[in-house]
mmJSON file of the N, C-alpha and C atoms, coordinates in Angstrom:
{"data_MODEL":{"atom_site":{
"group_PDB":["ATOM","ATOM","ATOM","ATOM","ATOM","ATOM","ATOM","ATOM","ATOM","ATOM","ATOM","ATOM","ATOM","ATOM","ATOM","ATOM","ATOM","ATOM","ATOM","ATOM","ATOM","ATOM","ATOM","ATOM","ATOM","ATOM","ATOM","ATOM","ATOM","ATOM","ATOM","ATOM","ATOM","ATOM","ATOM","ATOM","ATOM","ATOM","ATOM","ATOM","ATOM","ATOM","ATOM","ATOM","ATOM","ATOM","ATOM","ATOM","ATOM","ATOM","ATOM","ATOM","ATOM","ATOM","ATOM","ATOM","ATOM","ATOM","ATOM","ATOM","ATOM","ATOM","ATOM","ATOM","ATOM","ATOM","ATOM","ATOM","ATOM","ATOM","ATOM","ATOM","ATOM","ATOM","ATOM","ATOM","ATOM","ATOM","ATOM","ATOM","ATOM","ATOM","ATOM","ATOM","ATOM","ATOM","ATOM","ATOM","ATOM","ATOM","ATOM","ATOM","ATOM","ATOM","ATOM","ATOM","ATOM","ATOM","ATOM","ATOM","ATOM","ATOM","ATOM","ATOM","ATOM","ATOM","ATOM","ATOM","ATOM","ATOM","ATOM","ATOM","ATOM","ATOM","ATOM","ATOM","ATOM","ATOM","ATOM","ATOM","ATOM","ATOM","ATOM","ATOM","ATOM","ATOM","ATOM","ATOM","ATOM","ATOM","ATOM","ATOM","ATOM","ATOM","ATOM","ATOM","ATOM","ATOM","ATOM","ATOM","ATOM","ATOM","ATOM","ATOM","ATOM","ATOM","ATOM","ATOM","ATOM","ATOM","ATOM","ATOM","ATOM","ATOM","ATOM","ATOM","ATOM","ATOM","ATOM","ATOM","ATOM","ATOM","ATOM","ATOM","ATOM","ATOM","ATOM","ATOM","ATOM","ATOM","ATOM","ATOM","ATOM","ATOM","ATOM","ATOM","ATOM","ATOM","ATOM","ATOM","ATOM","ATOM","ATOM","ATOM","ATOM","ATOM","ATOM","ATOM","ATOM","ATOM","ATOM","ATOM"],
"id":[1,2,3,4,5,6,7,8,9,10,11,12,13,14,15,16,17,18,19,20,21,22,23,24,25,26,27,28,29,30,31,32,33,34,35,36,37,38,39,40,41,42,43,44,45,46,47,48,49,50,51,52,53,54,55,56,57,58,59,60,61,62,63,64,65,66,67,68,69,70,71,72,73,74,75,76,77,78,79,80,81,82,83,84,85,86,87,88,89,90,91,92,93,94,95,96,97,98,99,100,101,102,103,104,105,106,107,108,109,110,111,112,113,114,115,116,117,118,119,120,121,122,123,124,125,126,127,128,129,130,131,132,133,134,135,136,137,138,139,140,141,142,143,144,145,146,147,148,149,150,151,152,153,154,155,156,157,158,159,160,161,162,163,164,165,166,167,168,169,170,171,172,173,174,175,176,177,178,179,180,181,182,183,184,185,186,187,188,189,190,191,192],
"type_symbol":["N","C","C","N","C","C","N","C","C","N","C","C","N","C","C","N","C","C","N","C","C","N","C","C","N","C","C","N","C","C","N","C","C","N","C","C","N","C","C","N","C","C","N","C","C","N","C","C","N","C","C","N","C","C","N","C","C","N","C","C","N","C","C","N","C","C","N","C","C","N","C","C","N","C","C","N","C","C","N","C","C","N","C","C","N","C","C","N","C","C","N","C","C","N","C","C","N","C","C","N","C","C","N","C","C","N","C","C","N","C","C","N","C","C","N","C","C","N","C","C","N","C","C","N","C","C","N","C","C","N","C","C","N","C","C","N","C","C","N","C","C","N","C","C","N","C","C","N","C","C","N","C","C","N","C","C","N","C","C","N","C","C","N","C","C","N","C","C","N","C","C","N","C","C","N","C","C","N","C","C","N","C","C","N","C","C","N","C","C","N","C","C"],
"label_atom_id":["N","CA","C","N","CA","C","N","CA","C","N","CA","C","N","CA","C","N","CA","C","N","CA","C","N","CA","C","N","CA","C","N","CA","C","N","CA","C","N","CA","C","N","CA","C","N","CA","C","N","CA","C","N","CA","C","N","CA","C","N","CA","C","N","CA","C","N","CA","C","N","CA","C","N","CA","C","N","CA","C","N","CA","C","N","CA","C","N","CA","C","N","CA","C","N","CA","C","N","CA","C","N","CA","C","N","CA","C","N","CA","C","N","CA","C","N","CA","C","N","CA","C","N","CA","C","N","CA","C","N","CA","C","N","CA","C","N","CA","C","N","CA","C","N","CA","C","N","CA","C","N","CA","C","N","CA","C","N","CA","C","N","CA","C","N","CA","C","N","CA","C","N","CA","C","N","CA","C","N","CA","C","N","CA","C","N","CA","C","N","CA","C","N","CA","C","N","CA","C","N","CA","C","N","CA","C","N","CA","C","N","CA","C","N","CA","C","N","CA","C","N","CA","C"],
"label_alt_id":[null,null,null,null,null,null,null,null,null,null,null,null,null,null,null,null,null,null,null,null,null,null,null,null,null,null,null,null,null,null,null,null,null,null,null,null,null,null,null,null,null,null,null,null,null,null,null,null,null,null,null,null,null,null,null,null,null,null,null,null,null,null,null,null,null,null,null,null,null,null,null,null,null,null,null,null,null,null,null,null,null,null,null,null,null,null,null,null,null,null,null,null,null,null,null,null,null,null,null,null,null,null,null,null,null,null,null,null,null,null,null,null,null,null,null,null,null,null,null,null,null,null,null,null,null,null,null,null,null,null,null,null,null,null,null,null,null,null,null,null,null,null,null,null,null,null,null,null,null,null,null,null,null,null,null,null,null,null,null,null,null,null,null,null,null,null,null,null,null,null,null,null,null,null,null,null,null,null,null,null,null,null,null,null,null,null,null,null,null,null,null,null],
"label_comp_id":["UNK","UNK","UNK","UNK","UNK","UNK","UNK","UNK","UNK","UNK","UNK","UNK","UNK","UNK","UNK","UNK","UNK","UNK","UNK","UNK","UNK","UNK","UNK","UNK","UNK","UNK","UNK","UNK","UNK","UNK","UNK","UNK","UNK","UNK","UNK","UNK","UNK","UNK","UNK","UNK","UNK","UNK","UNK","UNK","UNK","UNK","UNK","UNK","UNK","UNK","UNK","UNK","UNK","UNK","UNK","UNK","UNK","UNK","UNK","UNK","UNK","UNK","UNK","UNK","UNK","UNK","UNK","UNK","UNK","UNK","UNK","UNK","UNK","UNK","UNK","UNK","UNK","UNK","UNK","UNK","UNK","UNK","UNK","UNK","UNK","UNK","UNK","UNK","UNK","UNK","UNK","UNK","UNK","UNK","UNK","UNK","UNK","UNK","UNK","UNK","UNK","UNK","UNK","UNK","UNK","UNK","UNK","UNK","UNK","UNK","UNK","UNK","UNK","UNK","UNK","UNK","UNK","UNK","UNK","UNK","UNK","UNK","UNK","UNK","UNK","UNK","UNK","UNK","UNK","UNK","UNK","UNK","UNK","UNK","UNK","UNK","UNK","UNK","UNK","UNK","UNK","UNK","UNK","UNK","UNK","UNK","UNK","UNK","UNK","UNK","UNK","UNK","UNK","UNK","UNK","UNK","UNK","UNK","UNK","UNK","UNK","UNK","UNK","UNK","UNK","UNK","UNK","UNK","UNK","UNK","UNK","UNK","UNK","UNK","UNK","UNK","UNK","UNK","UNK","UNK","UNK","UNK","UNK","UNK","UNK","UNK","UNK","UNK","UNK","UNK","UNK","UNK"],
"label_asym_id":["A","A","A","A","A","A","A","A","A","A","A","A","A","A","A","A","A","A","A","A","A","A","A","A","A","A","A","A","A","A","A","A","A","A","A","A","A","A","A","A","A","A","A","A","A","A","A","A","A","A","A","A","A","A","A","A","A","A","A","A","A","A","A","A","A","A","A","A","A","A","A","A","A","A","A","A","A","A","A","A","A","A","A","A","A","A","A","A","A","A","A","A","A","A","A","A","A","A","A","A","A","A","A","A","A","A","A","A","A","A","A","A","A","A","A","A","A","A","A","A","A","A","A","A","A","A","A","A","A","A","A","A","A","A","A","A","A","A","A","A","A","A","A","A","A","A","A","A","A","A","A","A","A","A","A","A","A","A","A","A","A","A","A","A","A","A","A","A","A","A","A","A","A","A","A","A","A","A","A","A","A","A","A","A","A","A","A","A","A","A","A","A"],
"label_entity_id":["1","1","1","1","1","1","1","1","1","1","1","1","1","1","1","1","1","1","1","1","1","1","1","1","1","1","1","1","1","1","1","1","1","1","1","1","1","1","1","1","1","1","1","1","1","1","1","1","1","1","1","1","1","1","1","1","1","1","1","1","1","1","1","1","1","1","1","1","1","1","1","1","1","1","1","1","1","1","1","1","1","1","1","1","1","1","1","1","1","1","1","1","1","1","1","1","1","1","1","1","1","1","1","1","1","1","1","1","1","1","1","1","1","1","1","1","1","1","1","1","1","1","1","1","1","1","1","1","1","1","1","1","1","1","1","1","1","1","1","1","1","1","1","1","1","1","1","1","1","1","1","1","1","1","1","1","1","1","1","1","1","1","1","1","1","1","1","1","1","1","1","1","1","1","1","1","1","1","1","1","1","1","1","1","1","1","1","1","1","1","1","1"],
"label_seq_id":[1,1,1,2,2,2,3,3,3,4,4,4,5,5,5,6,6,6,7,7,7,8,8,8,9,9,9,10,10,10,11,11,11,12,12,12,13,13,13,14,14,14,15,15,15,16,16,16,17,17,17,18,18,18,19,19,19,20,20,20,21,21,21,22,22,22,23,23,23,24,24,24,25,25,25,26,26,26,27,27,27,28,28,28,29,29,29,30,30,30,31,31,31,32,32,32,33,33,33,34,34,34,35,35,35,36,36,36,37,37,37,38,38,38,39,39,39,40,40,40,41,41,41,42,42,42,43,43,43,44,44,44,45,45,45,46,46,46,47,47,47,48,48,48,49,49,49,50,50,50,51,51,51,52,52,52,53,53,53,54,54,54,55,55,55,56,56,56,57,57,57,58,58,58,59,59,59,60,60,60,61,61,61,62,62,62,63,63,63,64,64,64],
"pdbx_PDB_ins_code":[null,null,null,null,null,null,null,null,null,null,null,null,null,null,null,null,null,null,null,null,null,null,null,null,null,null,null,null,null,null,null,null,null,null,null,null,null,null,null,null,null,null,null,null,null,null,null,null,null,null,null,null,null,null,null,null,null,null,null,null,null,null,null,null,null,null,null,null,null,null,null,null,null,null,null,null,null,null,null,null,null,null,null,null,null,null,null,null,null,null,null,null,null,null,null,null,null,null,null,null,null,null,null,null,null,null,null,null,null,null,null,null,null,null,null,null,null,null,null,null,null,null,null,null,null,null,null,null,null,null,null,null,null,null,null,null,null,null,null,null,null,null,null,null,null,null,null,null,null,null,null,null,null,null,null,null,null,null,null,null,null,null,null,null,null,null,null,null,null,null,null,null,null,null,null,null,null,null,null,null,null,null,null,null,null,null,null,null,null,null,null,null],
"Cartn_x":[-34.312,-33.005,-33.094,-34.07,-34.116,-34.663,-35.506,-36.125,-34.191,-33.639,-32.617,-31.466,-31.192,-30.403,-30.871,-32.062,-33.148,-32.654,-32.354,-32.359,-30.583,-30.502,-28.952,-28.738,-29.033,-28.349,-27.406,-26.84,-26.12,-25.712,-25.764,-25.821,-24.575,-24.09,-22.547,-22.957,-21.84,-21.884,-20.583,-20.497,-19.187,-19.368,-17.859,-17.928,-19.016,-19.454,-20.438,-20.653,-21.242,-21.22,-22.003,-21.439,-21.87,-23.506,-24.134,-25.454,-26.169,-26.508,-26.767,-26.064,-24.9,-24.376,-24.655,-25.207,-25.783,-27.28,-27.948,-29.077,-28.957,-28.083,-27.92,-27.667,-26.91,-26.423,-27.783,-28.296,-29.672,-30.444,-30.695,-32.14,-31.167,-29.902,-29.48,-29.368,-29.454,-28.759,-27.569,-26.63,-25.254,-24.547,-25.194,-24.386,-24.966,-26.047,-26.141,-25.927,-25.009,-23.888,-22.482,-22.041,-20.708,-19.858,-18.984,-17.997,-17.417,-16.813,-16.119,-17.37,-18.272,-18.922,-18.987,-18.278,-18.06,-17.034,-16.998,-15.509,-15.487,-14.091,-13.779,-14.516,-14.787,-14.934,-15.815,-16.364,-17.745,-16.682,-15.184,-14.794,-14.357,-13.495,-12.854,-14.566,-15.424,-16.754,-17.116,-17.06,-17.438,-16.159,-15.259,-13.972,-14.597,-14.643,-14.759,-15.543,-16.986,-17.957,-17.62,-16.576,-16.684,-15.954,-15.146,-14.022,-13.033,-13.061,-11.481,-10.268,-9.148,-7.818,-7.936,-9.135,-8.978,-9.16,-8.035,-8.162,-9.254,-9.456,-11.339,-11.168,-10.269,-10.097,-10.122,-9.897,-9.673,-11.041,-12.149,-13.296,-14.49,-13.815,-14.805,-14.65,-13.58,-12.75,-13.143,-13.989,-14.081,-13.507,-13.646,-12.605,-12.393,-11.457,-11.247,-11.928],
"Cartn_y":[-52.599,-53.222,-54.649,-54.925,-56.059,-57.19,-56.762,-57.611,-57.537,-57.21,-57.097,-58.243,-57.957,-58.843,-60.13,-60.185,-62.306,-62.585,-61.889,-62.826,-62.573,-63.479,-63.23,-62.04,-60.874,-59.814,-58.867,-58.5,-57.456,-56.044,-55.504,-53.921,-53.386,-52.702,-52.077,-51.011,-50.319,-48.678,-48.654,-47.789,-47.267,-46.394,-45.626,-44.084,-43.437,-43.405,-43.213,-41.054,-40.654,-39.088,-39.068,-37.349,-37.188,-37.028,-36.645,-36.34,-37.803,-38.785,-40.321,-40.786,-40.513,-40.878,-40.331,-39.473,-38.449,-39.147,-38.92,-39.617,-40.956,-41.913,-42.739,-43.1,-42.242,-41.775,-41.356,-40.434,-39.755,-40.963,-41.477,-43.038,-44.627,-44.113,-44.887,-46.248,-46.191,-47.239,-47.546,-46.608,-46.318,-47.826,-47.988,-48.532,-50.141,-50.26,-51.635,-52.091,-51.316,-51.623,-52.158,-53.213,-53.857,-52.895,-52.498,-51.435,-52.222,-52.917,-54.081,-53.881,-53.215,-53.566,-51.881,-50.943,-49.945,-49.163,-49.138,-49.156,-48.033,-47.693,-46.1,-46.101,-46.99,-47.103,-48.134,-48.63,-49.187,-50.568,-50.136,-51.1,-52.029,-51.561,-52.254,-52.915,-52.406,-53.048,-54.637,-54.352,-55.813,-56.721,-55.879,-57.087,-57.761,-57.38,-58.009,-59.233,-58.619,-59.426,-60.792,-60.275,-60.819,-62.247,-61.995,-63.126,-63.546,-62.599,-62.544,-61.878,-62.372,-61.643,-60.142,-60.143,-59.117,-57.256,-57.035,-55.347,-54.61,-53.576,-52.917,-52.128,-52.064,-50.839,-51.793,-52.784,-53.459,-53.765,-54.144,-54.471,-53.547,-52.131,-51.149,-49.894,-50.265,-48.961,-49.109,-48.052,-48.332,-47.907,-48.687,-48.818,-47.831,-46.876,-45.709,-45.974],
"Cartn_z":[33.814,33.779,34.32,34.907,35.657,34.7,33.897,32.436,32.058,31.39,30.468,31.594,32.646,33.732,33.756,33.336,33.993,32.566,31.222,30.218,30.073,28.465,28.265,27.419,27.941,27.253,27.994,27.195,27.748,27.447,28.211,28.402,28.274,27.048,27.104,26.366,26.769,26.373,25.716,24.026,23.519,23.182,24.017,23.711,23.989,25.388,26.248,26.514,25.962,25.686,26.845,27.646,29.097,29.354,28.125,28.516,28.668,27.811,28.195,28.919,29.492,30.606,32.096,32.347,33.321,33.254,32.603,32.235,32.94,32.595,33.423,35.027,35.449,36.67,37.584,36.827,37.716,37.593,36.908,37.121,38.351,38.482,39.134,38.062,36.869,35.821,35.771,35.983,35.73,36.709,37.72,38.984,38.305,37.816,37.092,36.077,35.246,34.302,34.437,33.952,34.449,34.128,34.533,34.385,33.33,33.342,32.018,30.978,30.763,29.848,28.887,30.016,28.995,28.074,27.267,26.326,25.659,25.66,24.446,23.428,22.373,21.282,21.219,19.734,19.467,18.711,17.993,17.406,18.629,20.178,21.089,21.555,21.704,22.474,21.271,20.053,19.308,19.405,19.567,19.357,20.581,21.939,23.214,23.009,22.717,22.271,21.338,20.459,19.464,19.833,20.9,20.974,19.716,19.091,17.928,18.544,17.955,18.029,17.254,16.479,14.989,16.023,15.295,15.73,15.337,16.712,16.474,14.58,14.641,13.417,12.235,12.031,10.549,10.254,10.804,10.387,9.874,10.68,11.032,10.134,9.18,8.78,7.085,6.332,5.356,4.397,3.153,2.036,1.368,0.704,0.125,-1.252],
"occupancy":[1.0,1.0,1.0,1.0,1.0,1.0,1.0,1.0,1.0,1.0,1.0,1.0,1.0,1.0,1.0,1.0,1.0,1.0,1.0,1.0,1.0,1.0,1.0,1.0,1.0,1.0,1.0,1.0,1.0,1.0,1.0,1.0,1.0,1.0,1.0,1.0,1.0,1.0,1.0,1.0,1.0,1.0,1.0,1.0,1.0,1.0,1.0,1.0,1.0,1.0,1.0,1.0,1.0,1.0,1.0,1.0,1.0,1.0,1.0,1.0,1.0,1.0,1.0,1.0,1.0,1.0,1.0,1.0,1.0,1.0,1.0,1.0,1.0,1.0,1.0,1.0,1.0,1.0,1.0,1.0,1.0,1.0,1.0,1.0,1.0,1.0,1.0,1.0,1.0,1.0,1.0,1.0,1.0,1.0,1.0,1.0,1.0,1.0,1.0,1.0,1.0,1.0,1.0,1.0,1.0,1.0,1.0,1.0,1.0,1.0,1.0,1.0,1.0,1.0,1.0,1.0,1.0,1.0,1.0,1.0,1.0,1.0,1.0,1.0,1.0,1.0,1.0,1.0,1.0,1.0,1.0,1.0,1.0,1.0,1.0,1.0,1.0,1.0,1.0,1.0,1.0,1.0,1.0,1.0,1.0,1.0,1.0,1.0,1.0,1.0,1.0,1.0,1.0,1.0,1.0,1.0,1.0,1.0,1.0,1.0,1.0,1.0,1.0,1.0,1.0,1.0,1.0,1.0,1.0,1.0,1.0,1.0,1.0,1.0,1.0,1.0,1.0,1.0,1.0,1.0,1.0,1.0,1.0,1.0,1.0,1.0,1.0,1.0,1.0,1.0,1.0,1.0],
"B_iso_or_equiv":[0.0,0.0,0.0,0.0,0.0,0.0,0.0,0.0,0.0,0.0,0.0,0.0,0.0,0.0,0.0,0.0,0.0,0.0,0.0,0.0,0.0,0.0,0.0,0.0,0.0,0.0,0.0,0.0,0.0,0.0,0.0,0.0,0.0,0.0,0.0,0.0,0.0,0.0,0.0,0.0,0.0,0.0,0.0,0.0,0.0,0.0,0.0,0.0,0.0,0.0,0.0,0.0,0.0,0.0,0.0,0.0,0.0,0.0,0.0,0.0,0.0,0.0,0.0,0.0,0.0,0.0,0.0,0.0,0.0,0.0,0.0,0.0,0.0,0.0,0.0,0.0,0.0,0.0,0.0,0.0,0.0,0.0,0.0,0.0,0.0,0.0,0.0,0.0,0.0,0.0,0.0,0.0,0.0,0.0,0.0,0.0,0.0,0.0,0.0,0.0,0.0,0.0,0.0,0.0,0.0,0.0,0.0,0.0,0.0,0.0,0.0,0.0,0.0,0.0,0.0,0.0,0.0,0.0,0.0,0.0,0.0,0.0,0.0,0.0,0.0,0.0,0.0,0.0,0.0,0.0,0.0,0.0,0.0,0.0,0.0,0.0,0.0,0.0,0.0,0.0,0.0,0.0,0.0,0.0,0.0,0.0,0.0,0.0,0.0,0.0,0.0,0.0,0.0,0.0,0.0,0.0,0.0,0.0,0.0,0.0,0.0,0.0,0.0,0.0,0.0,0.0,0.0,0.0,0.0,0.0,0.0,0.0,0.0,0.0,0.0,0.0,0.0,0.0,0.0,0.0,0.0,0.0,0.0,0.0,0.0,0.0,0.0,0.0,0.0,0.0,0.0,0.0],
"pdbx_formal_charge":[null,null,null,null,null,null,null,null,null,null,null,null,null,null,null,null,null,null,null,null,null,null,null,null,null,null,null,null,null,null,null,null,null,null,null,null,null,null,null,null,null,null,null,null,null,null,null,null,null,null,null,null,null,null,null,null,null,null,null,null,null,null,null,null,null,null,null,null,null,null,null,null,null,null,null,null,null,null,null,null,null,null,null,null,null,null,null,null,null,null,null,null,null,null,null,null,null,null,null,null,null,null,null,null,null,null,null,null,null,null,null,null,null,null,null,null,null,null,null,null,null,null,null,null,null,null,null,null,null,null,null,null,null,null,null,null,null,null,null,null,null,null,null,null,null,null,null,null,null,null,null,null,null,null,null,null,null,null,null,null,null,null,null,null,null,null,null,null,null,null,null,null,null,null,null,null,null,null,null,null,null,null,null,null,null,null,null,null,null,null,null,null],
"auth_seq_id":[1,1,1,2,2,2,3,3,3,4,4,4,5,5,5,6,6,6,7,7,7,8,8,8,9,9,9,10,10,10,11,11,11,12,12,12,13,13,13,14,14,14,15,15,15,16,16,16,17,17,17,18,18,18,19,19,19,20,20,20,21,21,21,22,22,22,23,23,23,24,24,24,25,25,25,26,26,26,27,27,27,28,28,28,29,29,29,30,30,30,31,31,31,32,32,32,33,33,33,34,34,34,35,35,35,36,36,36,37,37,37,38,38,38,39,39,39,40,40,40,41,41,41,42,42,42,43,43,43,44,44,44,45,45,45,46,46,46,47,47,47,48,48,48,49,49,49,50,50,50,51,51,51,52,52,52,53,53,53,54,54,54,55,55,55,56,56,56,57,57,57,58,58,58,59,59,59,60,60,60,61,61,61,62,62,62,63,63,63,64,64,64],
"auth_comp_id":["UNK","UNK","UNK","UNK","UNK","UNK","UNK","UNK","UNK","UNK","UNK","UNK","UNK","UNK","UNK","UNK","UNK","UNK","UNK","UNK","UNK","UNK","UNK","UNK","UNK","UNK","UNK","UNK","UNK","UNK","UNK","UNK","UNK","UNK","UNK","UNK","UNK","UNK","UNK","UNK","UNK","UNK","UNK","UNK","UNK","UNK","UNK","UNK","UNK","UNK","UNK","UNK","UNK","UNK","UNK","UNK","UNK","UNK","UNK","UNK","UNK","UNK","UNK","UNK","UNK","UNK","UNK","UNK","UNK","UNK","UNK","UNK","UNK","UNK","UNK","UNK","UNK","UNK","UNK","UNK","UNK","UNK","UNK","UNK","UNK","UNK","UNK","UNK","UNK","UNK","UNK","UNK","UNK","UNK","UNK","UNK","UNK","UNK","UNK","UNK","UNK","UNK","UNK","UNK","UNK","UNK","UNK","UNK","UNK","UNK","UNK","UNK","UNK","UNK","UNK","UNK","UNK","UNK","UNK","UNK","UNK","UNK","UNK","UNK","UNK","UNK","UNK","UNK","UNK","UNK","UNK","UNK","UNK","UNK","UNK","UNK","UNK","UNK","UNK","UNK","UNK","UNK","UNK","UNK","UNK","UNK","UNK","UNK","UNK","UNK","UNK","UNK","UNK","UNK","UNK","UNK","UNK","UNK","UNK","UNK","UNK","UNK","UNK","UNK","UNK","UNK","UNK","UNK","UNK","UNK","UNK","UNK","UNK","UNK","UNK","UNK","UNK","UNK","UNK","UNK","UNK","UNK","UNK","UNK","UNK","UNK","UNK","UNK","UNK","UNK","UNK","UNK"],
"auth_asym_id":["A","A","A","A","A","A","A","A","A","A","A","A","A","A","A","A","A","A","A","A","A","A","A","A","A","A","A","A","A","A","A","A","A","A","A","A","A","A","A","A","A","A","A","A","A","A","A","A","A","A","A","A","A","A","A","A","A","A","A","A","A","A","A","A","A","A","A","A","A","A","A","A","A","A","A","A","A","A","A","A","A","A","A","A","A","A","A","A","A","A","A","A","A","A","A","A","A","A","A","A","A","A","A","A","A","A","A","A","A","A","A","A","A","A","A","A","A","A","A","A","A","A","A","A","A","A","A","A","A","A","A","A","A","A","A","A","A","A","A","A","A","A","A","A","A","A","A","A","A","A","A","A","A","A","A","A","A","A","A","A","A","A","A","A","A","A","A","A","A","A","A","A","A","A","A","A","A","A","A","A","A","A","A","A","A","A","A","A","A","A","A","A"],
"auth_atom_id":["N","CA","C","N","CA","C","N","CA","C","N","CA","C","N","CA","C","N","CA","C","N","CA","C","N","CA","C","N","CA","C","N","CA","C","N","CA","C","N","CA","C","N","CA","C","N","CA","C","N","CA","C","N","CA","C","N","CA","C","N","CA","C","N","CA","C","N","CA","C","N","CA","C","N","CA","C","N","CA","C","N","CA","C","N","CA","C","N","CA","C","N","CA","C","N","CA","C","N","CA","C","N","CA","C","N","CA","C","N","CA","C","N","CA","C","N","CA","C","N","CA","C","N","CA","C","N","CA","C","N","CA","C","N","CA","C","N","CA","C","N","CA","C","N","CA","C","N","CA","C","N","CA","C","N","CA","C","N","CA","C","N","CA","C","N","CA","C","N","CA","C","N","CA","C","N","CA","C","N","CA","C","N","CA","C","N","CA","C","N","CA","C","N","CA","C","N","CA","C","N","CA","C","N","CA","C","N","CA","C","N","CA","C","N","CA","C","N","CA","C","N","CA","C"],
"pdbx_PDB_model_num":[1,1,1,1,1,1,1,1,1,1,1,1,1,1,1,1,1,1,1,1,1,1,1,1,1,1,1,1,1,1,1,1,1,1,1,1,1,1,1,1,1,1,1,1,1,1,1,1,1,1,1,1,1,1,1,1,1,1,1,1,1,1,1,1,1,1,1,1,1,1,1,1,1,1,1,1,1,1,1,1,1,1,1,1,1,1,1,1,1,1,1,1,1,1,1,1,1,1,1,1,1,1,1,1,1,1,1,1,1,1,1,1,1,1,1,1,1,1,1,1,1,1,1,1,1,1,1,1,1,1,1,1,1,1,1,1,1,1,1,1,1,1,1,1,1,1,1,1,1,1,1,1,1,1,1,1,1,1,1,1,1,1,1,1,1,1,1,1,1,1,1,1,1,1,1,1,1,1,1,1,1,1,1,1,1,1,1,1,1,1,1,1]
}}}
């Protein structure tokens, strides 16, 4: 985690399921994740990123 912290990346979790999340917790990863960096969903995590007004669902939602 410490390679991934010295450069510009960043570490976010969407819709974080308990077993990789436990997983995390036990290696003590969990606590070096920005809490702001973990989100319900994968569409609210790119909007963040994304710096648009555009709703997670319009980009992500495919066409009938």
């Amino acid at each position: 985690m410490s390679y991934v912290h010295a450069r510009p990346i960043h570490v976010v979790l969407a819709r974080p399921e308990p077993a990789p999340s436990a997983a995390l917790e036990r290696y003590e990863l969990m606590e070096r994740i920005d809490p702001d960096h973990i989100y319900s969903g994968l569409g609210v995590a790119i909007t963040a990123f994304a710096g648009t007004s555009r709703t997670p669902e319009s980009p992500l939602q495919p066409t009938p």
